[in-house]
N, C-alpha and C positions, 0 to 999 in steps of 0.2 A: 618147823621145817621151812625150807627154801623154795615154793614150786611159782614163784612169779615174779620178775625182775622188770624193771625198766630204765631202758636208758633215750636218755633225747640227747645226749651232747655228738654233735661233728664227729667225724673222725677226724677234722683238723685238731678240735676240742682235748677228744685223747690224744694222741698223737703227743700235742702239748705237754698233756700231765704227765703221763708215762713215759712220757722220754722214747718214745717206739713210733714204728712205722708202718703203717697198715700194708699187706706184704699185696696185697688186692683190693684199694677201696671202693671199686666197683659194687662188690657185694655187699654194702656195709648200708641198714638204711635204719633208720628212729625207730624204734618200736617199744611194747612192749610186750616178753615174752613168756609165753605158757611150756613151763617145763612139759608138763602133758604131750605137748606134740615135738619135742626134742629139736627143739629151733638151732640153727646158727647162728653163734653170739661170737663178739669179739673175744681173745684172749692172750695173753700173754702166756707163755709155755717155756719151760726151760729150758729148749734146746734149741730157742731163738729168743734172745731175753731179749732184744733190739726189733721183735718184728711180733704186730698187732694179726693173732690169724683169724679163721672164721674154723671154731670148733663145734660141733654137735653136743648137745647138753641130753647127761643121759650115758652114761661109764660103761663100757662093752670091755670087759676082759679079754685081753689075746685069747684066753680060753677058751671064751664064749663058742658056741656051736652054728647062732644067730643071734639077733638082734634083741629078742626078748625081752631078755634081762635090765635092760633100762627102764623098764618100768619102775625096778626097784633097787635103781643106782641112782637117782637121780640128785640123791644128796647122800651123806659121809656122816653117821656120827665120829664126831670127836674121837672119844672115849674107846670107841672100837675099832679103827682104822685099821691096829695091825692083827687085829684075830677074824676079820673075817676074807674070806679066799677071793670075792670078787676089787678089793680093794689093794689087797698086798702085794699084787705085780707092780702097782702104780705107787706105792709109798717115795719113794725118789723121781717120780714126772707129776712134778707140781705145776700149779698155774695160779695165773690171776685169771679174776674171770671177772667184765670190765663193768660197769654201769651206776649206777646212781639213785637209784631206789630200788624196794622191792615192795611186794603188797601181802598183808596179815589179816587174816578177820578173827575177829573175836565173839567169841559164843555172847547170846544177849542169854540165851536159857540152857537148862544142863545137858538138852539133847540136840541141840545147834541148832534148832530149826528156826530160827532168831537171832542173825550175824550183822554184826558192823565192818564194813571193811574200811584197813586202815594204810596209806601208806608210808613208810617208812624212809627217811632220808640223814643223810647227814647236812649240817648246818649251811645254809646260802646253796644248797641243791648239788654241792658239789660231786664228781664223779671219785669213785669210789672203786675198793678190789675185794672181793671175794676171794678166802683161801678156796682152790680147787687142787684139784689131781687128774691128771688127764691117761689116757692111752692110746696105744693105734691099735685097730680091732682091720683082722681082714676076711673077706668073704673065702672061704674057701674053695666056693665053687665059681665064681669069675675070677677073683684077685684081686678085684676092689677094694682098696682102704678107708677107712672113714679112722679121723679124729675124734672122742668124744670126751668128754668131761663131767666131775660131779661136784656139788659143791659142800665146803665141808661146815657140819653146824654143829651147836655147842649149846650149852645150858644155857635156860635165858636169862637175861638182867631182869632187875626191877620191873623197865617201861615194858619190854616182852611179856614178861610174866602175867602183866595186867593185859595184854590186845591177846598173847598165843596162849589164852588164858586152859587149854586142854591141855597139850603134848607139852607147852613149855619149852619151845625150843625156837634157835635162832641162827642164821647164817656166821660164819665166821666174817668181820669185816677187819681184813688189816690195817695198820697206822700206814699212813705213805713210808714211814722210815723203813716199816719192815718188810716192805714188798719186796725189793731185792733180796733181802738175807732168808725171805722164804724160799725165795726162788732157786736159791742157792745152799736148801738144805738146811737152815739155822730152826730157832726156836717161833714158834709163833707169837706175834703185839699184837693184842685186839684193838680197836677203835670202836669197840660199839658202846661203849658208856655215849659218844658223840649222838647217837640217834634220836631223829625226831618224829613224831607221828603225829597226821594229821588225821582226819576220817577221810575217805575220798567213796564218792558213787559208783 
């Protein structure tokens, strides 16, 4: 699974890569984030493919009644995207979801109490996209909207297999080429053959 990302690059940095514009870079600052507390991350959405926003991590269905449910939206199997009810409002409001590493710990013993944490990058640290799916979820009882988002993961490779050495799973990370054509409804290109893993404290 996906529950902790990090990004250090600018948002001049993205800005750069993705061809997009931070629609508020005020709010935009280095971090790295714990899906746990449903942080504000950059992303790219498809119904502003030219503008970088600040989404909630953590998928709230129109449906939703409250907020809850992010505990256990906060990533997408692959495999079951269109059979489960909190995901198939959002099958067509995709996203990128922006940053440059994420972090895995792998079991040292069979009941974890024995972890190495590892981080995870693609080559010379570059900034990177996560397939996502986003929605707008509104308070019914003010009217407040909140953006939120989840990230979609998939079987692991090789080098996963060895660090996410339990559940076996792993973030989708697309090719630069095919961020647009996800964006825009096409098939999904992995990039994650590219990943590297260091140990990090």
């Amino acid at each position: 699974m996906c529950f902790r990302t990090k990004n250090n690059k600018t948002f001049k940095q993205l800005e750069d890569r993705f061809k997009a514009r931070f629609l508020i870079p005020e709010w935009y600052t280095l971090d790295i984030f714990n899906a746990f507390t449903f942080p504000v991350t950059p992303v790219i959405a498809n119904d502003r493919n030219d503008a970088i926003q600040a989404f909630s991590w953590g998928l709230i269905p129109p449906w939703a009644k409250d907020t809850n449910i992010r505990k256990s939206t906060l990533n997408a199997r692959l495999e079951t995207l269109d059979q489960k009810p909190s995901f198939k409002p959002s099958l067509s409001k995709r996203c990128l979801v922006l940053a440059d590493g994420f972090y895995e710990w792998k079991w040292l013993d069979p009941k974890g109490k024995s972890k190495q944490k590892y981080l995870l990058t693609l080559p010379d640290d570059k900034a990177f996209a996560f397939a996502g799916l986003w929605n707008t979820w509104t308070n019914r009882n003010t009217g407040e909207t909140l953006n939120t988002y989840t990230i979609i993961t998939t079987a692991a490779n090789d080098l996963m297999s060895e660090i996410h050495n339990t559940k076996k799973r792993m973030p989708v990370i697309l090719s630069p080429e095919a961020e647009s054509d996800w964006l825009n409804g096409g098939e999904l290109v992995m990039q994650n053959d590219l990943l590297q893993a260091v140990p990090s404290e």
